[in-house]
C-alpha positions as CSV (number, residue, x, y, z in Angstrom):
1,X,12.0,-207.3,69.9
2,X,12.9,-205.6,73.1
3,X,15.4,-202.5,73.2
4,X,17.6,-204.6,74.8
5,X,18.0,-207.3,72.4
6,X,18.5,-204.6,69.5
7,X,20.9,-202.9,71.4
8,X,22.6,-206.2,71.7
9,X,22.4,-207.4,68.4
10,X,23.7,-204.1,66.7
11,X,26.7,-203.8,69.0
12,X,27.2,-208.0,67.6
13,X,26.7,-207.3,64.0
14,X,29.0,-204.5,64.1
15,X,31.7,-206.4,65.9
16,X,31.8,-208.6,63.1
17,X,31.7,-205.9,60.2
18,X,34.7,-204.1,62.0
19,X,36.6,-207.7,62.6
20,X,35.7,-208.1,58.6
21,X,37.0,-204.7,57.6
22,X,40.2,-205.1,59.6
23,X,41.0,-208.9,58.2
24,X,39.6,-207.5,54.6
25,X,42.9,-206.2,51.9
26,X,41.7,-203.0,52.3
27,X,45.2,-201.4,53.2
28,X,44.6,-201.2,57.0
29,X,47.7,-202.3,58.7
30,X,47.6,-204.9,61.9
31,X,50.4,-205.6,64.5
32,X,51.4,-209.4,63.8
33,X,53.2,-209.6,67.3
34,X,57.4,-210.1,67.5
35,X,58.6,-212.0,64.8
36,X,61.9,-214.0,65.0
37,X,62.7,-217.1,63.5
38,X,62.6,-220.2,65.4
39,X,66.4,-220.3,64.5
40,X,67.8,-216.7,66.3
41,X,68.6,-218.0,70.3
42,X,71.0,-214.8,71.0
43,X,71.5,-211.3,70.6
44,X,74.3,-208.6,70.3
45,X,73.6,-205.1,71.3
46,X,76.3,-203.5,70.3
47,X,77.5,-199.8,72.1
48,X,75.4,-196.9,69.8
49,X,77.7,-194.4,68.9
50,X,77.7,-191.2,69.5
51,X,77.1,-188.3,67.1
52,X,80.2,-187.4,65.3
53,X,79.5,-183.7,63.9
54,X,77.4,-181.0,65.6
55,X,75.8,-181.0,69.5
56,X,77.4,-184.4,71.6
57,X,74.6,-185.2,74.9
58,X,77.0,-187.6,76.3
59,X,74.3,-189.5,78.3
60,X,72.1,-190.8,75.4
61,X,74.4,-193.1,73.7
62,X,74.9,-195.0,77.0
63,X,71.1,-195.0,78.1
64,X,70.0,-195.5,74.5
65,X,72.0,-199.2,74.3
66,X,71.2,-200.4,77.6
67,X,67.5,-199.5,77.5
68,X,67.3,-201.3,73.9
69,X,69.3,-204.2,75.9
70,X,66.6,-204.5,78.7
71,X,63.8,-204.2,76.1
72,X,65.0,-207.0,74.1
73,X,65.5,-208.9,76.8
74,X,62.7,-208.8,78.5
75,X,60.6,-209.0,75.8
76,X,61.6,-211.5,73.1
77,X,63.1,-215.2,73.8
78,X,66.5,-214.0,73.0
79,X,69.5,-214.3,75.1
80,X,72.0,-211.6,75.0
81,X,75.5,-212.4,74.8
82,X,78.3,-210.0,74.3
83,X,80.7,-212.0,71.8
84,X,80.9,-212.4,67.8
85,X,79.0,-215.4,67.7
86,X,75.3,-213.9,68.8
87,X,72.9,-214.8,66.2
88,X,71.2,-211.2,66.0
89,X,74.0,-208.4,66.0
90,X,72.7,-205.3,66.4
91,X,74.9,-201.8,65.9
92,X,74.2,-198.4,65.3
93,X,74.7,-194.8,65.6
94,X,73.3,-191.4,66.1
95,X,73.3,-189.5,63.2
96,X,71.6,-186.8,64.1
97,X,70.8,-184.6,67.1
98,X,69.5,-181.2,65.9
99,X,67.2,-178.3,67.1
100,X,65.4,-175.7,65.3
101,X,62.7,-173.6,65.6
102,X,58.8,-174.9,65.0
103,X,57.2,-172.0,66.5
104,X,57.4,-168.3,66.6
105,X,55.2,-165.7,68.5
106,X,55.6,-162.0,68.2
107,X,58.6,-162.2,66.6
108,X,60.6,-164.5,69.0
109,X,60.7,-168.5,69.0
110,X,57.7,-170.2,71.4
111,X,58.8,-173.0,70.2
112,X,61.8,-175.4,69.7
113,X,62.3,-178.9,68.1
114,X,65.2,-181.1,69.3
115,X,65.3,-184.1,66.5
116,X,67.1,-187.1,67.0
117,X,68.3,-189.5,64.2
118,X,69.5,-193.2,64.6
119,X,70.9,-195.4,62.4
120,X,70.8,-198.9,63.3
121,X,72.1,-202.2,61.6
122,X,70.6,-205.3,61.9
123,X,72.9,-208.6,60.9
124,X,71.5,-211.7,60.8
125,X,74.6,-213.8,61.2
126,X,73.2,-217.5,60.6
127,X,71.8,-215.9,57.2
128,X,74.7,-213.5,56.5
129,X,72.2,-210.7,56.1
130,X,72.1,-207.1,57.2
131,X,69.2,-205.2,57.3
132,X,69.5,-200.9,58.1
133,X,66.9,-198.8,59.7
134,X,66.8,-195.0,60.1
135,X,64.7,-193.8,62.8
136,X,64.3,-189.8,63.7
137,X,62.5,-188.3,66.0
138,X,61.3,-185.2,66.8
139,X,60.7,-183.4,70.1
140,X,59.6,-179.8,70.9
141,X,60.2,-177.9,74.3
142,X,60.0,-174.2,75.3
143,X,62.1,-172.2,73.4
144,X,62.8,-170.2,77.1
145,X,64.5,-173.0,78.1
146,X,68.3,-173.8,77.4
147,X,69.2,-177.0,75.4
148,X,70.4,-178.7,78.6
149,X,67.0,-178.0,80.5
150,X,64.9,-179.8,77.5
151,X,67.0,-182.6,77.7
152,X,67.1,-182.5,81.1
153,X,63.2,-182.5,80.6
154,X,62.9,-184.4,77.7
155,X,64.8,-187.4,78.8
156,X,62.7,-190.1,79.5
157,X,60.4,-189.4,76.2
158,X,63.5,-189.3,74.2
159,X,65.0,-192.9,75.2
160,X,61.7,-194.7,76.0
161,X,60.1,-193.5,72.2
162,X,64.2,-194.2,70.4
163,X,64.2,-197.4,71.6
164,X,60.1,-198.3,70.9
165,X,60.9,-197.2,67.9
166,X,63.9,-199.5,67.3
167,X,62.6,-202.1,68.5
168,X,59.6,-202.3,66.3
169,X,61.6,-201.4,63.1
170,X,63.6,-204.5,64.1
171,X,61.3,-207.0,65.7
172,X,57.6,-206.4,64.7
173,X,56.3,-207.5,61.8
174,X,53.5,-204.9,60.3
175,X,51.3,-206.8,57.4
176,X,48.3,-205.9,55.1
C-alpha cells in the first residue's frame, strides 16, 4: 500500500476510535448544546444585587445583568420580558467579592487574587420550580497595583467569564 493510503487510513481508523471513546460511558463529559423546553417562550432577568458586606465595585452589578440579558437573548429562542409572568425568572446576587494574596516574592505579595461569588436563582414558573447556582471566580493581578486599577484592568474578563459561566450553569446541559 502506498504511504499515502496508510497515512490516510490511520488518521480514519483513529477518527473513529476517538468518536467511539467520546460516545463510550467512560465518564468523559460532552456539551449537549442549550437545552430549554419547548414550553419556556420568555425570560426575566432580574437586577443582580450588589454585595451587601465587605468591598461594593458599583459597576459590576449593572454590567453583570445587562451582559447576561444580551447573552440570553442573543443566544437562546427566549424573549425577555420585564414583568411577573416571564416563563424563566432569573435573580441573583453577589455574594462575594474578595482579594487575597496568591503569591509572595521576597517577602512582599507578587501576587493578588480578586474572587468574585454569584448566587443566582433560577424559577421555572410554568413548573413552580427553582433551581440555585453558585458560581465563583477567581482572578489574579499585580499586587503593585491598587484594587481600582485591577478592576479597571480586569473588567472585561470578569463580566464576560461571570456571565459564561452563568449561562452554562443555567442553560447547557453537560451529560455522560
Amino acid at each position: 500500500m502506498p504511504p499515502a493510503k496508510k497515512i490516510f487510513f490511520l488518521l480514519a481508523l483513529s477518527t473513529l476510535f476517538i468518536g467511539e471513546l467520546l460516545n463510550s460511558g467512560c465518564g468523559i463529559y460532552k456539551f449537549q448544546d442549550v437545552s430549554i423546553p419547548d414550553s419556556i417562550k420568555t425570560v426575566r432577568v432580574q437586577q443582580i444585587t450588589e454585595n451587601r458586606g465587605g468591598y461594593v465595585n458599583p459597576q459590576l452589578s449593572p454590567q453583570l445583568t445587562d451582559k447576561l440579558r444580551q447573552k440570553i437573548v442573543n443566544q437562546t429562542r427566549l424573549t425577555q420580558v420585564n414583568n411577573e409572568n416571564a416563563h424563566y425568572d432569573i435573580t441573583g446576587a453577589i455574594s462575594q467579592y474578595t482579594v487575597s494574596t496568591s503569591a509572595i516574592s521576597g517577602q512582599q505579595s507578587a501576587t493578588n487574587r480578586l474572587t468574585v461569588g454569584v448566587r443566582i436563582t433560577l424559577r421555572n414558573q410554568l413548573e413552580n420550580t427553582s433551581k440555585d447556582f453558585n458560581i465563583s471566580r477567581s482572578f489574579e493581578f499585580s499586587a503593585t497595583l491598587t484594587l481600582p486599577q485591577a478592576e479597571a484592568g480586569l473588567k472585561d474578563e470578569m463580566i464576560r467569564t461571570l456571565v459564561d459561566e452563568i449561562f452554562n450553569s443555567i442553560f447547557s446541559n453537560w451529560s455522560e
